[in-house]
C-alpha angles and dihedrals in degrees: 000000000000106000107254108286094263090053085067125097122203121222116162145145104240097265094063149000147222130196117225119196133219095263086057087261107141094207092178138045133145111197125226093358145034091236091040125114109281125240096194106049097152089119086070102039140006128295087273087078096052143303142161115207124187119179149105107317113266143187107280085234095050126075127253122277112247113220120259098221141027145156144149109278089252115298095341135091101253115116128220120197131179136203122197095205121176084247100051139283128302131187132211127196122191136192155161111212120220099266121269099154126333121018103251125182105215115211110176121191112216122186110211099170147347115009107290115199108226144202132195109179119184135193119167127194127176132208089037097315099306104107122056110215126231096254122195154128121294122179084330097300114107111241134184129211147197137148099301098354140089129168123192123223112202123169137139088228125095109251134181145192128249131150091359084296115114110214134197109197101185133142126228131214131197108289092014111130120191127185137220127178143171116206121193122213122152105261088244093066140080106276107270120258116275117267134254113203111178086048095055097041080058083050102045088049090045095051089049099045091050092046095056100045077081105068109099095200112106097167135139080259091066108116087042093048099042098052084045098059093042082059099061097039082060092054091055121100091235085201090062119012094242118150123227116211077215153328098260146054133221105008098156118251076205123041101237095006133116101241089105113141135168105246097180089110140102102252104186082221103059093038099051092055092049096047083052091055090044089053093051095052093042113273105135102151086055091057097040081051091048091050086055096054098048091049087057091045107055085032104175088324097091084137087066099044107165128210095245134346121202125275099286095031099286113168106191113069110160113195110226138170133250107207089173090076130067099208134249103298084349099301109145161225097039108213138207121194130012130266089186093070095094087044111136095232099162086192089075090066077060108054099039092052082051093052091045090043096050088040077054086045103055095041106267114172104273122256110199089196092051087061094042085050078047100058085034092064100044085049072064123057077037090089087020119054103072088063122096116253133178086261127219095310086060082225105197087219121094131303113273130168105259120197101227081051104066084028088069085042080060094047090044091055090037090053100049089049096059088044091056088041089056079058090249095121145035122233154131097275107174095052102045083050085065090048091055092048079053104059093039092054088046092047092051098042094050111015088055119093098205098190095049090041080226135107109237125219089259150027103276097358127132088209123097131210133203096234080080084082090073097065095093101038087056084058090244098135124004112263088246087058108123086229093053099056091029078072103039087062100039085050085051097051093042109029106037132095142241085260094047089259110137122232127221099243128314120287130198111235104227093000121088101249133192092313101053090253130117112222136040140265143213135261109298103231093202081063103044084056089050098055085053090055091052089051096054086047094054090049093259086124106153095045080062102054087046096062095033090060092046084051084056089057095058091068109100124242090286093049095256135136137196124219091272148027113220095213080185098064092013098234145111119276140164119052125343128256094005114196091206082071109050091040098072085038090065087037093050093041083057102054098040094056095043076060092051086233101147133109128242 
């Protein structure tokens, strides 16, 4: 069985990703790609669909031992893990080098005392477990093949095959360094350079360290912010600048439940928000590489603007099940692809105005055909935001009218306005002023509960909805507005939870909710930080900091969350790492600290 999601560490090469537990097991890796086929799909499945486990050696009826120790090697990507064995210690590093060449996954054995008996079993399956590859012996090097795929297989130790597993038994003494490594080239290609690990682990901490010399927060948050934003640049295609949600699919927001989806795609949403915290930290070639992306993604077709495109602009991303699989923890089906992609979410010509304005604001080269996307997309939601739409959650029920929805048309129309008024664009100002003064009206007639002093998620619902949080930090209203804290407190007494974490909106158990899904989910964690950035606006400072400390406690040992927070079993779920996670981290650390509400 995969270790619980927390129990997971990400190392990657900024083109993919795998997920290493806490007993040395990499239960998940996609090669070349992050939206590849995966050849380790034991995460959503059992050891039969792929797995490479590198440890002290163990009885073949016991479970593996976890390490007792593990961290990140300082501010880099490189993983450290230790075993206290009866026998001695033993150390593990893994990595995933910034690509030159071949994707290789690094796993170096290092002997610290005593003589500590080891294992490495690998069992490699390709398309998500479900085809076993021809493995065999090739100029003395192991390879493994399949259709398109090849994976290479190099190490100084003896290995051997059984049961289409192939298996190292060595022992390590203290200073002894052995060395593993997987190496991806398509079947059809010459078989990809040997590799040179301790060359390339010099490298990996080189290009991390360097990296992170860049980020211009020195706050009391740093060690939060600055994993955070390793994190993220992980999650970004290097090729192309295009941002994952995150490197799975289908870790279930509900243990057991159906709301299962394949994040390992570029959502405007989600990457705009994460280029904007990357701008205000010091990222600027990130953002510039973003821009780009989107400028290829959208292409001439800003009409047709879709929620999210694969990593290097992809439109057609056909959601499919994979039967084959049982699920992590029995949560099915397992997806691949996305169906929401063609969604209608007017928020997303929001945030992405907002991303291309602040990316204006803080001195970006200027793109003239940024700005020219930009007016294209207002021309847009001019004939287009007073339609219903299925709003920022992609709820499979039917359109409404949400209000966060028509709030980001507002901040899209609000943001090219002040880009014609800098004398940047061109545009018909006076009229889209009055455009703006209409949807706020309209927003504030028909999205306002009176009587509850709250907005509600939709035009003439009782319901509410934590993207209501973001009204005052889009600037809509001013934090000190009646409505806005009217809301704050109504999100707080019927979206919270028993531990002060802040649901999405409510859901109905058995019964299909709001969204069109049976079954619940846990706390949003994007939306928890939210609610702590609201406090600290309204003046209830210390209660943010507060929440937003205990938010910090629910990373696991390597600084890392997942989508949700189950308050019911009191553990991660949903896709792991989520960047919409780590994102209003780095943005509530920020503000907390530009209000000088921290403690110590």
């Amino acid at each position: 069985m995969a270790g619980r999601i927390e129990d997971y560490a990400l190392i990657g090469d900024m083109q993919t990703a795998a997920l290493v537990c806490r007993d040395g097991t990499v239960d998940w890796l996609c090669l070349p790609r992050f939206d590849s086929h995966a050849i380790f799909a034991g995460l959503l499945g059992t050891e039969e669909h792929g797995f490479w486990r590198l440890g002290p050696a163990h009885a073949s009826d016991a479970e593996p031992p976890t390490a007792a120790r593990r961290t990140y090697r300082g501010d880099s990507l490189v993983l450290e893990s230790e075993w206290d064995t009866p026998r001695g210690t033993v150390r593990v590093t893994d990595f995933m080098p910034p690509r030159d060449g071949a994707p290789q996954l690094i796993r170096i054995v290092e002997g610290v005392s005593g003589r500590v008996p080891m294992r490495s079993e690998l069992r490699m399956r390709f398309s998500y477990g479900r085809v076993v590859p021809w493995v065999h012996k090739h100029e003395g090097r192991t390879v493994a093949v399949a259709g398109p795929d090849s994976v290479w297989f190099d190490t100084e130790a003896e290995t051997y095959g059984e049961a289409l597993t192939t298996y190292a038994d060595f022992t390590v003494a203290p200073g002894d360094r052995i060395a593993f490594t997987i190496s991806w080239e398509p079947s059809h290609k010459e078989p990809p350079a040997l590799p040179e690990p301790e060359q390339s682990l010099t490298a990996t901490e080189d290009f991390w360290r360097d990296w992170v010399e860049h980020c211009t927060y020195h706050g009391p948050y740093r060690e939060a912010v600055v994993r955070s934003l390793i994190t993220l640049k992980a999650l970004t295609y290097a090729p192309t600048g295009g941002i994952v949600a995150a490197p799975t699919t289908s870790l279930p927001e509900e243990i057991g439940g159906v709301r299962n989806w394949d994040y390992r795609y570029t959502w405007l949403r989600d990457a705009a928000i994460t280029l904007s915290s990357l701008l205000r930290t010091g990222y600027r070639e990130e953002a510039r590489a973003w821009r780009e992306w989107l400028l290829r993604a959208v292409a001439g077709d800003p009409e047709n603007l879709q929620i999210m495109y694969g990593i290097a602009g992809e439109r057609e991303l056909g959601e499919a099940e994979l039967d084959w699989l049982p699920g992590y923890e029995n949560s099915t089906p397992v997806r691949v692809g996305n169906g929401a992609a063609h969604q209608l979410q007017l928020d997303v010509y929001g945030e992405v105005t907002e991303a291309l304005h602040l990316a204006h604001m803080t001195g970006l080269a200027r793109n003239d055909y940024a700005s020219v996307l930009q007016l294209k997309l207002i021309q847009y939601l001019e004939d287009h935001w007073n339609e219903p739409d299925e709003g920022i959650w992609e709820v499979r029920g039917p359109r409404r009218h949400f209000v966060h929805s028509k709030v980001m048309a507002w901040v899209a129309v609000d943001r090219t306005i002040k880009l014609i008024e800098s004398g940047d664009a061109d545009g018909p100002l006076e009229r889209w002023k009055q455009l703006r003064d209409d949807i706020h009206r309209d927003v504030c007639e028909k999205g306002y509960d009176k009587e509850r002093n709250t907005f509600t998620q939709s035009y003439g619902s009782r319901e509410l909805d934590a993207s209501l949080l973001l009204i005052p930090q889009m600037g809509f209203l001013p934090p000190d507005d009646k409505r806005v804290i009217g809301t704050i407190e109504a999100i707080q007494r019927e979206l919270s939870t028993s531990d002060g974490f802040i649901l999405r909106y409510p859901t109905d158990g058995d019964e299909e909710g709001v969204d069109g899904l049976p079954g619940d989910e846990g706390a949003f964690l994007a939306c928890s930080f939210w609610m702590a950035d609201d406090l600290a606006m309204i003046g209830r400072v210390d209660e943010a900091r507060r929440l937003f400390e205990k938010l910090l406690s629910l990373r696991n040992d390597l600084g890392l969350l997942a989508e949700e927070w189950d308050p019911r079993l009191k553990r991660q779920v949903g896709n792991f790492p989520q960047a919409f996670s780590h994102v209003p981290l780095i943005d509530t650390a920020l503000r907390l600290t530009a209000s000088g509400a921290y403690g110590g």
